[in-house]
C-alpha positions as CSV (number, residue, x, y, z in Angstrom):
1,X,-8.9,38.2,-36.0
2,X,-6.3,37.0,-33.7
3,X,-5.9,37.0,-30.3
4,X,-3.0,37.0,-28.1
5,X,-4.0,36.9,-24.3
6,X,-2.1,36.3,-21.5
7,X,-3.9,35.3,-17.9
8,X,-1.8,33.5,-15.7
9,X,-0.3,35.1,-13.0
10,X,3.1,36.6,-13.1
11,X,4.7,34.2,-10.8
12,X,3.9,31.3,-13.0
13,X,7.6,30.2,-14.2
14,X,6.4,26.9,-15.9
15,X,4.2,28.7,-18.6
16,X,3.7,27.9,-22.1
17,X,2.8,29.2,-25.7
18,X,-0.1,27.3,-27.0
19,X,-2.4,27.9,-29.9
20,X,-6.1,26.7,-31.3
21,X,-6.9,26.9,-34.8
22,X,-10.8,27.3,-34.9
23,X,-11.4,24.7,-38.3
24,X,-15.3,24.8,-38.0
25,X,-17.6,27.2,-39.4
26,X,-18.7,28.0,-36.1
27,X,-18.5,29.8,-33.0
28,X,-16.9,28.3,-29.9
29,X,-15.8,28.3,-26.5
30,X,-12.6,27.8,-25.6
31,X,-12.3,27.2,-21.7
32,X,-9.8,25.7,-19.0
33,X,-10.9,25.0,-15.8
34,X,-8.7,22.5,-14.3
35,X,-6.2,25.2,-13.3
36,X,-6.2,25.9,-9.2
37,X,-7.0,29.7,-9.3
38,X,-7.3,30.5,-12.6
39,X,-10.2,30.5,-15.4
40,X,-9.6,30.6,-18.8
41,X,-12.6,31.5,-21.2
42,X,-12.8,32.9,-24.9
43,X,-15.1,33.0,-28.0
44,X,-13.2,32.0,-30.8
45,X,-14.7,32.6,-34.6
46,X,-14.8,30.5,-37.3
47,X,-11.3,30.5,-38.9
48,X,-9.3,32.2,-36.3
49,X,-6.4,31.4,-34.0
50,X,-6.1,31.6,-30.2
51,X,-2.6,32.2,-28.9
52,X,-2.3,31.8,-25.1
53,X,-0.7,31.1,-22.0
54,X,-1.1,27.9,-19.9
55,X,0.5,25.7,-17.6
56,X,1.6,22.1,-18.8
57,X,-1.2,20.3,-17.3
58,X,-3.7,22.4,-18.3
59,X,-6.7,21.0,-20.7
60,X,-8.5,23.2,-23.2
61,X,-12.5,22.4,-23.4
62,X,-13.6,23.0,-26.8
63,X,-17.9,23.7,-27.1
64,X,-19.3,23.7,-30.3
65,X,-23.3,24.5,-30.3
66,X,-25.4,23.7,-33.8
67,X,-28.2,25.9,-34.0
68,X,-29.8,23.8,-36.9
69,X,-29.6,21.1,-34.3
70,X,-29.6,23.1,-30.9
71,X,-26.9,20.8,-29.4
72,X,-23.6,21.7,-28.0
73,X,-20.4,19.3,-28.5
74,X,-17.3,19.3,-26.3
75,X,-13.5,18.5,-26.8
76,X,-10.7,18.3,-25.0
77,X,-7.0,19.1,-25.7
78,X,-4.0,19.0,-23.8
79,X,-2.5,22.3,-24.3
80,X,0.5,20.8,-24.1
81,X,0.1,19.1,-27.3
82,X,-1.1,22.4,-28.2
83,X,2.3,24.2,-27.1
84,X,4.1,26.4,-29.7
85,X,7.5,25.2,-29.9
86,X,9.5,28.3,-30.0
């Protein structure tokens, strides 16, 4: 399934178009909390694509958890290396 969510506010004029690929055969968290005012924070399944909105400066926290080895791994992305160029 993919999902196409816009959350920034309105008045936002330096938005983007970003996407994640989910590669693993996992579920994860997809999160931005470096954003003044806004929080960001979606499950994203195994083999599906996360479309959104962000601002340029914005980073993307990836957690991964691994049941078989109850630990949970983090990543980060720039979403504007994640940016859709239209």
């Amino acid at each position: 399934m993919t999902q196409i969510l816009n959350a920034l506010p309105a008045e936002t004029l330096d938005k983007i178009l970003c996407s994640y690929h989910n590669r693993t055969p996992h579920l994860q968290i997809a999160r931005i909390t470096n954003v003044p005012h806004w929080y960001f924070e979606r499950v994203v399944f195994p083999g599906d694509f996360l479309f959104f909105e962000a601002v340029p400066e914005a980073q993307l926290e990836i957690y991964s958890g691994d049941a078989a080895v109850t630990s949970i791994r983090a990543d980060r992305f720039s979403c504007q290396k994640l940016q859709i160029q239209t």
